[in-house]
C-alpha positions in Angstrom: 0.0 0.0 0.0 3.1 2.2 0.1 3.1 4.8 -2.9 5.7 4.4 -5.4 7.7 7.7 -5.9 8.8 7.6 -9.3 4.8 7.5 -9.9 2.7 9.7 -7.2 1.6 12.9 -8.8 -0.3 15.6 -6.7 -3.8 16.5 -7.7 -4.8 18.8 -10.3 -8.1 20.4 -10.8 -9.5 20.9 -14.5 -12.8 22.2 -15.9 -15.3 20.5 -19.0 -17.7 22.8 -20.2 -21.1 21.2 -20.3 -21.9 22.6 -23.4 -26.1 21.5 -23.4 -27.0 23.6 -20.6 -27.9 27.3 -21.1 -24.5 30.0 -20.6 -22.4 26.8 -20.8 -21.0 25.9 -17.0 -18.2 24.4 -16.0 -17.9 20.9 -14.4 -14.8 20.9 -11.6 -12.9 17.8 -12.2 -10.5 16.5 -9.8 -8.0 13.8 -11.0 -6.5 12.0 -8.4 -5.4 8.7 -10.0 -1.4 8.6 -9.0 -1.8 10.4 -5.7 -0.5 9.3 -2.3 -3.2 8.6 -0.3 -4.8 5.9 -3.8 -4.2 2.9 -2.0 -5.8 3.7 1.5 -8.6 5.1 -0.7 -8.8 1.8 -2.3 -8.8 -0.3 0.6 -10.9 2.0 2.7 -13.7 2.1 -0.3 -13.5 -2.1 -0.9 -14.4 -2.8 3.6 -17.1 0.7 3.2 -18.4 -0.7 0.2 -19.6 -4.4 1.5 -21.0 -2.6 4.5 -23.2 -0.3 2.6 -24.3 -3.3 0.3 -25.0 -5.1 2.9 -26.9 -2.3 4.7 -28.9 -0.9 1.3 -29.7 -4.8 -0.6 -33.1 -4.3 0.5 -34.2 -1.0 -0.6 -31.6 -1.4 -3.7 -32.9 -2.2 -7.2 -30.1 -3.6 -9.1 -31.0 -4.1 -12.6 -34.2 -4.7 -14.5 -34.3 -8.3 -13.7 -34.5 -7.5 -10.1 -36.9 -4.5 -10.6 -39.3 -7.0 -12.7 -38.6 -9.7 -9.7 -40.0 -7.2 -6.7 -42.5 -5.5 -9.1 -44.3 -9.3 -9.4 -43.6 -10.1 -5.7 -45.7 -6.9 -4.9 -48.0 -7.6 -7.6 -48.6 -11.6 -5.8 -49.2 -9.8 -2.8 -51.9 -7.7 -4.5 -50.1 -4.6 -3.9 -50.7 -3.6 -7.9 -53.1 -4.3 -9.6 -52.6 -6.5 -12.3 -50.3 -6.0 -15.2 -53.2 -5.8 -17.8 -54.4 -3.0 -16.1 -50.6 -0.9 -16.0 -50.3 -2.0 -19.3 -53.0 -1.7 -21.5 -55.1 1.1 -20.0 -53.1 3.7 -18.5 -51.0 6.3 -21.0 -47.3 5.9 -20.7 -46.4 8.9 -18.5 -49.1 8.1 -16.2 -47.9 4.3 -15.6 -44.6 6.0 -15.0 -46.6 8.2 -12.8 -47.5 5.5 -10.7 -44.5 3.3 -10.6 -42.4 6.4 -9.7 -45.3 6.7 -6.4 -44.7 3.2 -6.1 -41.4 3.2 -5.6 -41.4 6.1 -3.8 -43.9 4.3 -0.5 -42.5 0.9 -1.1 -38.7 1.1 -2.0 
């Protein structure tokens, strides 16, 4: 975990201009990649990283398997009502609508 010093660099601060926004701002970008203090940051973030997985799996969507997976479990428990119904009926902003509430109580 000891820096090598042929390699560390200190940080430097640079600026992208995020050109589709109106009077075109600047993002602050801080790279960081040959500093110091990189390996403590990387050991620090892999033990603070399990704990918040750990700590968040249950209220963390993951990818649209797992979105599809709850959305059915809820929709078993007659939570929802049924997938005709968000489907077929409803506009697609509103079923947005109503997933995004969803979501929102539930998740």
């Amino acid at each position: 975990m000891m820096p090598k010093r042929d390699k560390v660099q200190l940080a430097y601060l640079y600026f992208i201009p995020k050109p589709h926004k109106g009077g075109t701002p600047l993002r602050s970008i801080v790279s960081s990649m040959n500093m110091p203090t990189t390996g403590i940051s990387k050991f620090l973030d892999k033990i603070i990283r399990s704990i918040f997985h750990k700590a968040a799996r249950s209220i963390t969507i993951t990818d649209g398997v797992d979105l599809i997976q709850r959305l059915e479990a809820y929709t078993t428990n007659e939570c929802l009502k049924s997938k005709t119904y968000l489907y077929t009926i409803l506009a697609q902003e509103e079923s947005l609508d109503i997933l995004i509430e969803f979501l929102v109580q539930h998740g």
